[in-house]
PQR file with spaces between the fields and no chain letter, atoms N, CA, C, O and H, PARSE charges and radii, in Angstrom:
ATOM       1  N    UNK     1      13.132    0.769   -7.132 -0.4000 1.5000
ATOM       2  CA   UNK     1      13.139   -0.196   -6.057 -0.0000 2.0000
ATOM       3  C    UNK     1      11.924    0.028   -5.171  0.5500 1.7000
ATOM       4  O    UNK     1      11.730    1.066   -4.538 -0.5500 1.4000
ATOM       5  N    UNK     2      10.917   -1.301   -5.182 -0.4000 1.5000
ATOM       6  CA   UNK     2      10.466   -0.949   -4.461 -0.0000 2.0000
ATOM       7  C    UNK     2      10.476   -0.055   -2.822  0.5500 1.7000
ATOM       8  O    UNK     2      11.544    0.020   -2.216 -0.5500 1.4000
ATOM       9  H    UNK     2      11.074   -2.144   -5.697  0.4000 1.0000
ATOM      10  N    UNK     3       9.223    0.564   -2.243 -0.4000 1.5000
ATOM      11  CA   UNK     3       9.831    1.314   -0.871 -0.0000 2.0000
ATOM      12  C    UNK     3       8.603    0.425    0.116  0.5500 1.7000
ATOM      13  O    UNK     3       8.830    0.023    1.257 -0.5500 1.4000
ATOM      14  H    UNK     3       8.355    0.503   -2.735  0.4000 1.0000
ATOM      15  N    UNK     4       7.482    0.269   -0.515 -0.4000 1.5000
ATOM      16  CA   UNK     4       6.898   -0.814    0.385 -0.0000 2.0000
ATOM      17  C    UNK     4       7.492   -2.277    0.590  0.5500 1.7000
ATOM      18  O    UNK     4       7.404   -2.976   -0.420 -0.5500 1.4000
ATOM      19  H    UNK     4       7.297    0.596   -1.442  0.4000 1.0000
ATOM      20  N    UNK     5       8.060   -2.856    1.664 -0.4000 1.5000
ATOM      21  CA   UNK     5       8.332   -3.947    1.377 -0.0000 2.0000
ATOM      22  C    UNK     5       7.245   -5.496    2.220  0.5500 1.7000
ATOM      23  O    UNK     5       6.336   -5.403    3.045 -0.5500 1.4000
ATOM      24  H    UNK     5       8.131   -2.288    2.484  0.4000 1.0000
ATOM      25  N    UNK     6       7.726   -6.519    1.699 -0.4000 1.5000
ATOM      26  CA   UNK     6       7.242   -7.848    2.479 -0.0000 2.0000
ATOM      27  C    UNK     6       7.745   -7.677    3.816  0.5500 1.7000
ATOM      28  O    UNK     6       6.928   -7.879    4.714 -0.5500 1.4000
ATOM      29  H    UNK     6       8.465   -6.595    1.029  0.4000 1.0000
ATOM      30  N    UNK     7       8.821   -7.375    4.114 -0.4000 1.5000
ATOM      31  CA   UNK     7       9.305   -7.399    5.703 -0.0000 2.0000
ATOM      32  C    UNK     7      10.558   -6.271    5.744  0.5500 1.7000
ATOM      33  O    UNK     7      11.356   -6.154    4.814 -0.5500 1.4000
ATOM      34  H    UNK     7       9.485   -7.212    3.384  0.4000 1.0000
ATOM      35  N    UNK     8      10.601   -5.458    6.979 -0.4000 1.5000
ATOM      36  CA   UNK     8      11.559   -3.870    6.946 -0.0000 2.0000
ATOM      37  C    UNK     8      12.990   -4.699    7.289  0.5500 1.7000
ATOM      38  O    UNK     8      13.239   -5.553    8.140 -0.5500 1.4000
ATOM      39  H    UNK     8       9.953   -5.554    7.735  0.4000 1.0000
ATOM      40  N    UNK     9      13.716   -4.143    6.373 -0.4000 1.5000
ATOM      41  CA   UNK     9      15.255   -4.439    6.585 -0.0000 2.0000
ATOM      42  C    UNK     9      15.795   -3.784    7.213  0.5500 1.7000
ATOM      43  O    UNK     9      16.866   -4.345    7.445 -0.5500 1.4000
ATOM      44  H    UNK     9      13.514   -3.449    5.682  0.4000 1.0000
ATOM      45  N    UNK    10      15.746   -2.573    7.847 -0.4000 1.5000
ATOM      46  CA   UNK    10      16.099   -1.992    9.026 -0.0000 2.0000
ATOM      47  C    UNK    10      15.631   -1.872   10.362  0.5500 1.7000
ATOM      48  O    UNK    10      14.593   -2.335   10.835 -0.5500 1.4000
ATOM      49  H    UNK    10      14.876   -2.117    7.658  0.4000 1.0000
ATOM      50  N    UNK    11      16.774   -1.001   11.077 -0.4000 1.5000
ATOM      51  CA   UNK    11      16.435   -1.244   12.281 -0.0000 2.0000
ATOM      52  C    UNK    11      14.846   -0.863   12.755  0.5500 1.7000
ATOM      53  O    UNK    11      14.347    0.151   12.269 -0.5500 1.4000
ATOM      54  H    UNK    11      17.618   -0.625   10.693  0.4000 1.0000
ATOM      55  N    UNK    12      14.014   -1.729   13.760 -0.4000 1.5000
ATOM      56  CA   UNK    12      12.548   -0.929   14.068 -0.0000 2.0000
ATOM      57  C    UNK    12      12.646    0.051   14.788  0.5500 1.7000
ATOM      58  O    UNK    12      13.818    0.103   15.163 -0.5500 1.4000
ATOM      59  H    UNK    12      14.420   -2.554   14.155  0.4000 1.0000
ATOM      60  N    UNK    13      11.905    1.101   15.316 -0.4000 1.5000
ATOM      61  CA   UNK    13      12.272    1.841   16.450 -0.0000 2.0000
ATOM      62  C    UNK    13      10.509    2.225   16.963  0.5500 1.7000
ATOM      63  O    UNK    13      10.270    3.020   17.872 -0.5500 1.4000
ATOM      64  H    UNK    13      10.953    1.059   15.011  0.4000 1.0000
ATOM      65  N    UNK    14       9.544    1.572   16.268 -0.4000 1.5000
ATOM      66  CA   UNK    14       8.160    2.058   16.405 -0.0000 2.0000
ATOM      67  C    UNK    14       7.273    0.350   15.653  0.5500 1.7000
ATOM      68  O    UNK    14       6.493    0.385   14.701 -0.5500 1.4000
ATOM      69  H    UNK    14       9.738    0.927   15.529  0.4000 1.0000
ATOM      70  N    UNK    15       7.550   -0.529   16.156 -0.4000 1.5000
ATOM      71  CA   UNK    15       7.077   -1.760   15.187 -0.0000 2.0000
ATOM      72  C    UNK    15       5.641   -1.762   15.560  0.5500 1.7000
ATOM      73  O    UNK    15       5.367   -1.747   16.760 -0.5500 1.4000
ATOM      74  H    UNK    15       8.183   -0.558   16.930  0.4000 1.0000
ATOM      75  N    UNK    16       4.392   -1.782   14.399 -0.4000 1.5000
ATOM      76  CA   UNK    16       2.794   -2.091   14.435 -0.0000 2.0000
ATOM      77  C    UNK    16       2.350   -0.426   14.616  0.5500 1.7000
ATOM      78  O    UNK    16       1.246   -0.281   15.140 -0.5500 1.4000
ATOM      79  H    UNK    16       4.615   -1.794   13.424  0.4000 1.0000
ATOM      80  N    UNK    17       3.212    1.075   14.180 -0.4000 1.5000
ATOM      81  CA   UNK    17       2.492    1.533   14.636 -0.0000 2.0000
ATOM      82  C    UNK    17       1.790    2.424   13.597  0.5500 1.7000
ATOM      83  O    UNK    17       0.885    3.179   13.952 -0.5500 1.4000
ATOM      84  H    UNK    17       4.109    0.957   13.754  0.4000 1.0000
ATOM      85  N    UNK    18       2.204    2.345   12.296 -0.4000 1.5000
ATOM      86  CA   UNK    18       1.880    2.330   11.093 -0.0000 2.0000
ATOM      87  C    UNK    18       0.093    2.257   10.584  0.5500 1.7000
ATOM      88  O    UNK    18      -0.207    1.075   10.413 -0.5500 1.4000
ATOM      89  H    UNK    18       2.940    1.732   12.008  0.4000 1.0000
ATOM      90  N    UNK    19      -0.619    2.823   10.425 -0.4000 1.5000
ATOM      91  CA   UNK    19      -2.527    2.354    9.922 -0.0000 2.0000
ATOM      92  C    UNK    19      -2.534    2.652    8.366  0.5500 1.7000
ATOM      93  O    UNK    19      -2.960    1.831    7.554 -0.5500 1.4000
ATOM      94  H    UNK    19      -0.375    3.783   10.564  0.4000 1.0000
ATOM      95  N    UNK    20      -2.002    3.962    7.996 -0.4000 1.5000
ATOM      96  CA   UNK    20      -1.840    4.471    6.673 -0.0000 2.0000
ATOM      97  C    UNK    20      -0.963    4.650    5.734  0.5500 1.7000
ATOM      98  O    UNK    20       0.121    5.039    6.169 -0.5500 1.4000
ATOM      99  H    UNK    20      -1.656    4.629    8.656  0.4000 1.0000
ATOM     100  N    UNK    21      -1.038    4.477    4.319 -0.4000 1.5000
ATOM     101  CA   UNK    21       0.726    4.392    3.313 -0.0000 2.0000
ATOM     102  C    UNK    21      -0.413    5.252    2.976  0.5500 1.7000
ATOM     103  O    UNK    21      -1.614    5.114    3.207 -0.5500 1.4000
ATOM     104  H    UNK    21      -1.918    4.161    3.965  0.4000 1.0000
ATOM     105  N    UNK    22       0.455    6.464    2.184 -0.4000 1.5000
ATOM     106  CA   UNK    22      -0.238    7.777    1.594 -0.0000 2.0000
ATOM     107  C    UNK    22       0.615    7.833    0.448  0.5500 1.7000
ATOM     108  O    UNK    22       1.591    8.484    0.819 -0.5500 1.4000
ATOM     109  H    UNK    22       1.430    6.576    1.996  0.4000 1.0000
ATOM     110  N    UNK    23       0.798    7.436   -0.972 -0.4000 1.5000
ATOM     111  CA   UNK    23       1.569    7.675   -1.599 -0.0000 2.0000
ATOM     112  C    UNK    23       0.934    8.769   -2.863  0.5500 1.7000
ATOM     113  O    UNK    23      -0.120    9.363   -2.637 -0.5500 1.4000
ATOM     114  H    UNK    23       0.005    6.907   -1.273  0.4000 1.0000
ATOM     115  N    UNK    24       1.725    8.982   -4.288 -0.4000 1.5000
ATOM     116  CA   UNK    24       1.570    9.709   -5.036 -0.0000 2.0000
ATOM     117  C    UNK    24       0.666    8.694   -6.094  0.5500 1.7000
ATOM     118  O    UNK    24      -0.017    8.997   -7.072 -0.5500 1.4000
ATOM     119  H    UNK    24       2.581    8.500   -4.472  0.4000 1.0000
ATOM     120  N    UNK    25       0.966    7.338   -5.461 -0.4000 1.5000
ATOM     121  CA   UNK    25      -0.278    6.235   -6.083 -0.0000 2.0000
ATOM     122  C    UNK    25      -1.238    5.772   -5.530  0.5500 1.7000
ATOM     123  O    UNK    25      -2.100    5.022   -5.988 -0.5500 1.4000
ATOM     124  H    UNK    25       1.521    7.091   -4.667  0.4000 1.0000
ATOM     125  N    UNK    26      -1.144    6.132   -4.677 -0.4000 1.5000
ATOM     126  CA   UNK    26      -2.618    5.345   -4.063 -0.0000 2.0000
ATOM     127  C    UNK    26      -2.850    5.492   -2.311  0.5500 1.7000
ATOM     128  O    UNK    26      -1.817    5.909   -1.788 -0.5500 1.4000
ATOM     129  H    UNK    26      -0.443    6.741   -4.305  0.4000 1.0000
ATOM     130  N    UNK    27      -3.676    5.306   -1.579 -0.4000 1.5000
ATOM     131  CA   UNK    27      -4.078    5.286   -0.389 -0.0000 2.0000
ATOM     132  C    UNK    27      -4.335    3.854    0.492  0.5500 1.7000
ATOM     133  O    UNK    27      -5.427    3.290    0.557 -0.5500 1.4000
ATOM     134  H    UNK    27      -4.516    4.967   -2.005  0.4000 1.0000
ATOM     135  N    UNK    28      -3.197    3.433    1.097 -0.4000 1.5000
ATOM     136  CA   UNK    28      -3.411    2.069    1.824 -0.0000 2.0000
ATOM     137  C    UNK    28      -3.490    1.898    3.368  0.5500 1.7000
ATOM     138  O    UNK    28      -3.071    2.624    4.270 -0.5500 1.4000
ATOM     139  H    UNK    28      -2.310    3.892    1.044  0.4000 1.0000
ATOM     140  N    UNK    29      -4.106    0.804    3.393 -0.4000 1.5000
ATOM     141  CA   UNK    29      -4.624    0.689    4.948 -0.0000 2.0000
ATOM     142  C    UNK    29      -3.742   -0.654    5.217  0.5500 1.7000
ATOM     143  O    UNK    29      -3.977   -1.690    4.595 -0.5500 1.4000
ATOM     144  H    UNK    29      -4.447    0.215    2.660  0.4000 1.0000
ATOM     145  N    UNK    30      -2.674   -0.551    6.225 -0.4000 1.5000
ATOM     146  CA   UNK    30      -2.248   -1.472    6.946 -0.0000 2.0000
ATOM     147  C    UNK    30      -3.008   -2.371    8.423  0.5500 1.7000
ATOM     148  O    UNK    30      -3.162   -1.970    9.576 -0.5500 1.4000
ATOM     149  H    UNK    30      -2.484    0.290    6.730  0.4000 1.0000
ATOM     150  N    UNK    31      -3.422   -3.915    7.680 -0.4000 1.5000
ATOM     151  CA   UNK    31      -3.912   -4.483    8.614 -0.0000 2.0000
ATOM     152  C    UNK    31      -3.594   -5.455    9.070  0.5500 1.7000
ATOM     153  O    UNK    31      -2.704   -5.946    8.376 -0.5500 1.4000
ATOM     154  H    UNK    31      -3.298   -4.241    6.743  0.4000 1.0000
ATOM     155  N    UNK    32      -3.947   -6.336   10.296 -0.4000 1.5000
ATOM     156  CA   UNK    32      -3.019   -7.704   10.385 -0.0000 2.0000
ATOM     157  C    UNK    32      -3.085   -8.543    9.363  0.5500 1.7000
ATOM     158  O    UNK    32      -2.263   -9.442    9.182 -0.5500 1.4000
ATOM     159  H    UNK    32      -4.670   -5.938   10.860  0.4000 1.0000
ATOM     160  N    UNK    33      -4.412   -8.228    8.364 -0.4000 1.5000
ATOM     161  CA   UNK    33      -4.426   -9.444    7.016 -0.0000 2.0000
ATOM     162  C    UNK    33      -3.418   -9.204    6.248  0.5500 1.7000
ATOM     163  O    UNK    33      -2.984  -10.164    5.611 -0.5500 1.4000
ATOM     164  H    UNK    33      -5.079   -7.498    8.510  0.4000 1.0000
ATOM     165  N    UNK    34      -2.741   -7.840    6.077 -0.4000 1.5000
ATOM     166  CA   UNK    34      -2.151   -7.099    4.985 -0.0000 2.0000
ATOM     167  C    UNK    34      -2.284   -5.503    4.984  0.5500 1.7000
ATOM     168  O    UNK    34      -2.731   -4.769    5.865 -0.5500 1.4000
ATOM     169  H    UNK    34      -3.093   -7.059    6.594  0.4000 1.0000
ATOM     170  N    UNK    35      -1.659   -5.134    3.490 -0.4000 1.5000
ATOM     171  CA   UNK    35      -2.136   -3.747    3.203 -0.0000 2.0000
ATOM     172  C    UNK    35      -3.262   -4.035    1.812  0.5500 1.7000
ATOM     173  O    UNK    35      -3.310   -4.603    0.721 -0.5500 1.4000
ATOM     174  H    UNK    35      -1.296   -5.731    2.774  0.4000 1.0000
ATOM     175  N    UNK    36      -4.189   -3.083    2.874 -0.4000 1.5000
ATOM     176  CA   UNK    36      -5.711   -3.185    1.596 -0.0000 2.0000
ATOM     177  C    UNK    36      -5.016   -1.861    0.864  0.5500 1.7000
ATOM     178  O    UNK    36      -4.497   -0.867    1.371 -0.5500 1.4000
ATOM     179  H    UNK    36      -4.150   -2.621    3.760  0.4000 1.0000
ATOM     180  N    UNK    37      -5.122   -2.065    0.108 -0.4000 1.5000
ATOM     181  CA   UNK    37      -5.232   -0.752   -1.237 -0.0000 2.0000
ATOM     182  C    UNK    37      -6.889   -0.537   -1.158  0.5500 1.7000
ATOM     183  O    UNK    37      -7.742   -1.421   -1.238 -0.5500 1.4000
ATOM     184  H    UNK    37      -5.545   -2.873   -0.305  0.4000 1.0000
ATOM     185  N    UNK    38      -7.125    1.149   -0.947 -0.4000 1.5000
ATOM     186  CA   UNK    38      -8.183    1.345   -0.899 -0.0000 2.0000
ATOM     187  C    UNK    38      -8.676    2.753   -1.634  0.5500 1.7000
ATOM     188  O    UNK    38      -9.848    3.130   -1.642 -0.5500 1.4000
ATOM     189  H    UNK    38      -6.432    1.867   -0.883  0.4000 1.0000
ATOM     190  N    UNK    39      -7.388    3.574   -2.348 -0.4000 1.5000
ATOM     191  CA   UNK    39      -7.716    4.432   -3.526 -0.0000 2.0000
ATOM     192  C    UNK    39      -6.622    4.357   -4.480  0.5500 1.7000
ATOM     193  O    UNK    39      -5.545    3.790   -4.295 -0.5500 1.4000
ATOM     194  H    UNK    39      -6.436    3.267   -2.342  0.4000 1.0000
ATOM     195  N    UNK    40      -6.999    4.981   -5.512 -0.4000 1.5000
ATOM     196  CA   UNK    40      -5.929    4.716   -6.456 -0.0000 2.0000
ATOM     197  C    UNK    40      -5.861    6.474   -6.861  0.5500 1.7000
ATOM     198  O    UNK    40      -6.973    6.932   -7.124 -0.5500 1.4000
ATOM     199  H    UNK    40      -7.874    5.441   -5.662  0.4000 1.0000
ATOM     200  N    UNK    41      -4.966    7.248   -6.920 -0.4000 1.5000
ATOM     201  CA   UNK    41      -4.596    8.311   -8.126 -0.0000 2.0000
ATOM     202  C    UNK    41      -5.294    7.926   -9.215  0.5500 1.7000
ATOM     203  O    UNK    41      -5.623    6.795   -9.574 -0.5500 1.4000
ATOM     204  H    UNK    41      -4.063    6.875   -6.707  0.4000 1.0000
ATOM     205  N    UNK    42      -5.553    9.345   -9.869 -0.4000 1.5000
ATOM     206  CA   UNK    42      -6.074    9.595  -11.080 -0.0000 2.0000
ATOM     207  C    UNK    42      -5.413    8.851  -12.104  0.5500 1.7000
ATOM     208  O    UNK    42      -4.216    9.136  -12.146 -0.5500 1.4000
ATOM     209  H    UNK    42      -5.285   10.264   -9.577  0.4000 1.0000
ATOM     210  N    UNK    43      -5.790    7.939  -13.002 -0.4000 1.5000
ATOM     211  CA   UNK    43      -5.392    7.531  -14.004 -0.0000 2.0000
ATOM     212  C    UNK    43      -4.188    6.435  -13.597  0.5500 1.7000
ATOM     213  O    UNK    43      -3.351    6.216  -14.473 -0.5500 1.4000
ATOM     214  H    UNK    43      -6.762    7.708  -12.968  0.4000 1.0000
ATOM     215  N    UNK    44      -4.063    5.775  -12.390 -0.4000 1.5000
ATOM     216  CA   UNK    44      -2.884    5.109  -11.817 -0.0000 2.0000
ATOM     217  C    UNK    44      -4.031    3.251  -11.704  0.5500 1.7000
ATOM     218  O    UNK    44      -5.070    3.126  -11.056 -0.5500 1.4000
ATOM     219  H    UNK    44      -4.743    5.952  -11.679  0.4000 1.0000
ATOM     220  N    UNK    45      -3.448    2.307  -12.424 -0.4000 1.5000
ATOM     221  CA   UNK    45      -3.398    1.296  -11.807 -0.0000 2.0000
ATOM     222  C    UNK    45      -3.795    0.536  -11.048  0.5500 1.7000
ATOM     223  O    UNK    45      -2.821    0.757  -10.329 -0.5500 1.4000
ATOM     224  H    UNK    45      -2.604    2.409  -12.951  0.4000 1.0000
ATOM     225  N    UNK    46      -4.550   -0.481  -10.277 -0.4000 1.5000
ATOM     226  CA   UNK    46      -4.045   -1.152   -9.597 -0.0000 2.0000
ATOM     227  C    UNK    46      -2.807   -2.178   -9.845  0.5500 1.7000
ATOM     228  O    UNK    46      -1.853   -2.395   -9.098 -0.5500 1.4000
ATOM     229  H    UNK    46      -5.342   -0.660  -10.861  0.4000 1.0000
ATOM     230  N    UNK    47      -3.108   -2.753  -11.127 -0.4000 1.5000
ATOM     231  CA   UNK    47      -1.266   -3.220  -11.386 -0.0000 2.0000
ATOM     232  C    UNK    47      -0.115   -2.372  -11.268  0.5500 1.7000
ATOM     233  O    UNK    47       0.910   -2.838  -10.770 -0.5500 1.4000
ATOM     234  H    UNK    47      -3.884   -2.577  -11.734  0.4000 1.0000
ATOM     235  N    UNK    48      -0.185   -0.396  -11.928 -0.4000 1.5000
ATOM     236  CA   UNK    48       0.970   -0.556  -11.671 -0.0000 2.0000
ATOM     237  C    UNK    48       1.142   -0.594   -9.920  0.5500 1.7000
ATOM     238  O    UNK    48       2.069   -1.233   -9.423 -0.5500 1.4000
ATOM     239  H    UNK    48      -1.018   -0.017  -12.332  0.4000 1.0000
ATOM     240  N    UNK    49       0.099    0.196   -9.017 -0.4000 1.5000
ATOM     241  CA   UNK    49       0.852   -0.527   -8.140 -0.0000 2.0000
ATOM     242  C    UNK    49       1.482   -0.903   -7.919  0.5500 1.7000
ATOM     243  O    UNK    49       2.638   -0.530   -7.721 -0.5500 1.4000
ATOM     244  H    UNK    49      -0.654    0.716   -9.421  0.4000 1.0000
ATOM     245  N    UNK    50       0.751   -2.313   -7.818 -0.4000 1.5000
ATOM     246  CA   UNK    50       1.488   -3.478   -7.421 -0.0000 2.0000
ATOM     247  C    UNK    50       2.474   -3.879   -8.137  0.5500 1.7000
ATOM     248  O    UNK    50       2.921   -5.022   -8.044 -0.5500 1.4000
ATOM     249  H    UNK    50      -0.188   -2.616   -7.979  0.4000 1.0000
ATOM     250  N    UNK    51       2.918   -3.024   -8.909 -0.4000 1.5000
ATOM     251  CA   UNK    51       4.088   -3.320   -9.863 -0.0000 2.0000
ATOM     252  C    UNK    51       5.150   -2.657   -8.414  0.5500 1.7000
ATOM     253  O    UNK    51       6.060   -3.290   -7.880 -0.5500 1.4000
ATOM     254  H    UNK    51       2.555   -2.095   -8.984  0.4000 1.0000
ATOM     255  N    UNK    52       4.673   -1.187   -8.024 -0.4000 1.5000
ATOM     256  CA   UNK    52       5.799   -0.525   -7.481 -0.0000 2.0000
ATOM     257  C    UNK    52       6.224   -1.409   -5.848  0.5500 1.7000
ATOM     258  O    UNK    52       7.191   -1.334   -5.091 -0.5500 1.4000
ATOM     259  H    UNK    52       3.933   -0.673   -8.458  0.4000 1.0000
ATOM     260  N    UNK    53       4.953   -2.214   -5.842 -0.4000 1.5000
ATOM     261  CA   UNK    53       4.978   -2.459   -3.949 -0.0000 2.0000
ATOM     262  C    UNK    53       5.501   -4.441   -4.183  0.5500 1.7000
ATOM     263  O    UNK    53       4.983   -5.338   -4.849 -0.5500 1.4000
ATOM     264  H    UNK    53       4.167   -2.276   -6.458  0.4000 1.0000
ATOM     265  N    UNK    54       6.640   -4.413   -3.330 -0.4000 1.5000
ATOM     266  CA   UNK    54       6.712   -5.526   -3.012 -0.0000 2.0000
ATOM     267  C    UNK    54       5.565   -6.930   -2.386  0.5500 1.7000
ATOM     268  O    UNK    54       5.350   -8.080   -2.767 -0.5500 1.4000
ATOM     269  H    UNK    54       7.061   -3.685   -2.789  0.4000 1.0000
ATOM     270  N    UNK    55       5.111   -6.171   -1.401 -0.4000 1.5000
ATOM     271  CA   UNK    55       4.109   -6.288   -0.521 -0.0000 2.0000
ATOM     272  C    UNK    55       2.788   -7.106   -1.364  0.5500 1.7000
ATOM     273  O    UNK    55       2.277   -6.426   -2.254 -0.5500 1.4000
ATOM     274  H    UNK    55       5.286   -5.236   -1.092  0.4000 1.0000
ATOM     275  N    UNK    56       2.369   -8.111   -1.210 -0.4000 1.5000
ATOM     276  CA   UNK    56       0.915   -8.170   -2.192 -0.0000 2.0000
ATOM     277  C    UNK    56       0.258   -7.900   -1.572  0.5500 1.7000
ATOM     278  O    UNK    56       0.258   -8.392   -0.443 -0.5500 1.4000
ATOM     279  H    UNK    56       2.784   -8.664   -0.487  0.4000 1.0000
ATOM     280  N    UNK    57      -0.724   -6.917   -1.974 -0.4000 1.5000
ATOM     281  CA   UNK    57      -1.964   -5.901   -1.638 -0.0000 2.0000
ATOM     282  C    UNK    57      -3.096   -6.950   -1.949  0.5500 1.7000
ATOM     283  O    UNK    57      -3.084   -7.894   -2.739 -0.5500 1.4000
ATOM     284  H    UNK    57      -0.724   -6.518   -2.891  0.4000 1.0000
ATOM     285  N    UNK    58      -4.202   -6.448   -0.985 -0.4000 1.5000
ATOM     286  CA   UNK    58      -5.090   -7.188   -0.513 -0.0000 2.0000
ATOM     287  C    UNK    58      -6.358   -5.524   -1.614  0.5500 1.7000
ATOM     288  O    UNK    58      -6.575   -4.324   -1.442 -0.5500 1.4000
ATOM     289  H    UNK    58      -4.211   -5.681   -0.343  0.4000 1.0000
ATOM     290  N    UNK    59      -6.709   -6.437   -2.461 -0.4000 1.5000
ATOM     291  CA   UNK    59      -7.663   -5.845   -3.143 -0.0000 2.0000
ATOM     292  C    UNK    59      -9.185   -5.652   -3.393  0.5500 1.7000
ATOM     293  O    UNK    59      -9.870   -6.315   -4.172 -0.5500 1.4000
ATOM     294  H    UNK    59      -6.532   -7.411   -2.602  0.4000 1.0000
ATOM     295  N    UNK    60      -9.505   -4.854   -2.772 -0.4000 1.5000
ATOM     296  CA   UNK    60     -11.403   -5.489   -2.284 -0.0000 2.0000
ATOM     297  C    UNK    60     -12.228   -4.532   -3.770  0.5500 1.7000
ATOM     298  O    UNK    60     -11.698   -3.578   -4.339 -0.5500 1.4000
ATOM     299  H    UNK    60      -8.948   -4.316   -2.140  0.4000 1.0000
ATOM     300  N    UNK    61     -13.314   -5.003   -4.046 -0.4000 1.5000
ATOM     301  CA   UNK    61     -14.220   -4.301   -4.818 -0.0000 2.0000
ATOM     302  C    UNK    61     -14.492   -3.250   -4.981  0.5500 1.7000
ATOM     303  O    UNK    61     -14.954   -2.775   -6.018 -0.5500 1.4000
ATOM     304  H    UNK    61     -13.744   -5.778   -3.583  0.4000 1.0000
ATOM     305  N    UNK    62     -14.130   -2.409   -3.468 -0.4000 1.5000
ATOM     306  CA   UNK    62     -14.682   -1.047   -3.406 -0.0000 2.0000
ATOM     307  C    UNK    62     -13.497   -0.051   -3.274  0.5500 1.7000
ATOM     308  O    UNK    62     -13.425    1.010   -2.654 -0.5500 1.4000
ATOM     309  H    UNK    62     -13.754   -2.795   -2.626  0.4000 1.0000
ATOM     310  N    UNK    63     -12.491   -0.778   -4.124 -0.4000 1.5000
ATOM     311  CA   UNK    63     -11.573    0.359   -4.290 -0.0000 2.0000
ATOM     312  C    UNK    63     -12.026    1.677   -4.982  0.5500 1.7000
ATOM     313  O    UNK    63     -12.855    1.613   -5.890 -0.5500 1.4000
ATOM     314  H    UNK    63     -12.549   -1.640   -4.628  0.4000 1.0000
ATOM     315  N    UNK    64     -11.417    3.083   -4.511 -0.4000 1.5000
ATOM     316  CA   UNK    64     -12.185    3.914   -5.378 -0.0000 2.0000
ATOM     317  C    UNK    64     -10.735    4.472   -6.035  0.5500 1.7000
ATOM     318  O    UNK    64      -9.669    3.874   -5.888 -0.5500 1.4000
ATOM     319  H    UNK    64     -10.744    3.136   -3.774  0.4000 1.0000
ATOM     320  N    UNK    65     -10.907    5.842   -6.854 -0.4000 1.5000
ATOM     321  CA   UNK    65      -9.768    6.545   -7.812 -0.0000 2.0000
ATOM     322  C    UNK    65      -9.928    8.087   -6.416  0.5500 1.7000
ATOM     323  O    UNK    65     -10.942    8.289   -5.747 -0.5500 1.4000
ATOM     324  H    UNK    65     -11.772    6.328   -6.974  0.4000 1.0000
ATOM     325  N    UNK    66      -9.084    8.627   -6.369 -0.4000 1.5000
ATOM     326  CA   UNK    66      -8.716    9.237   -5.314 -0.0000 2.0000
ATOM     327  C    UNK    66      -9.354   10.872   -6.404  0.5500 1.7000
ATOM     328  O    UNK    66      -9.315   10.806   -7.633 -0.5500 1.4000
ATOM     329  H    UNK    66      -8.261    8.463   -6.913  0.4000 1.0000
ATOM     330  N    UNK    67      -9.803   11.985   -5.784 -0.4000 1.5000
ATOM     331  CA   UNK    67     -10.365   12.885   -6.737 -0.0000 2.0000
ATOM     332  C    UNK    67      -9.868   14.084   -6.121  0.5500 1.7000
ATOM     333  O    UNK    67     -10.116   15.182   -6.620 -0.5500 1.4000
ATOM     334  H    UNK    67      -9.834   12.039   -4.786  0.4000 1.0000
């Protein structure tokens, strides 16, 4: 199941205060456009990603692989 979602189903207790998702896939930047995906794990995806994240990720050119 995804854990990133389109919108939080629980209660807020801190809403906008979020800049970074740090996962075991990748490195994302939360912005008002979206979340940019901006590294990826070794040998990880950008599909699967976005397979795991609800959320559609905002994907720029200069994504790099995380080392």
């Amino acid at each position: 199941t995804p854990k990133i979602l389109k919108k939080c189903t629980l209660p807020l207790t801190a809403a906008n205060e979020v800049d970074y998702i740090v996962t075991e896939l990748g490195v994302m930047e939360v912005t008002p456009e979206g979340i940019v995906l901006l590294e990826t794990a070794p040998n990880v995806t950008i599909e699967e990603i976005q397979s795991h994240t609800e959320a559609k990720l905002i994907v720029n050119s200069s994504v790099s692989s995380m080392e």
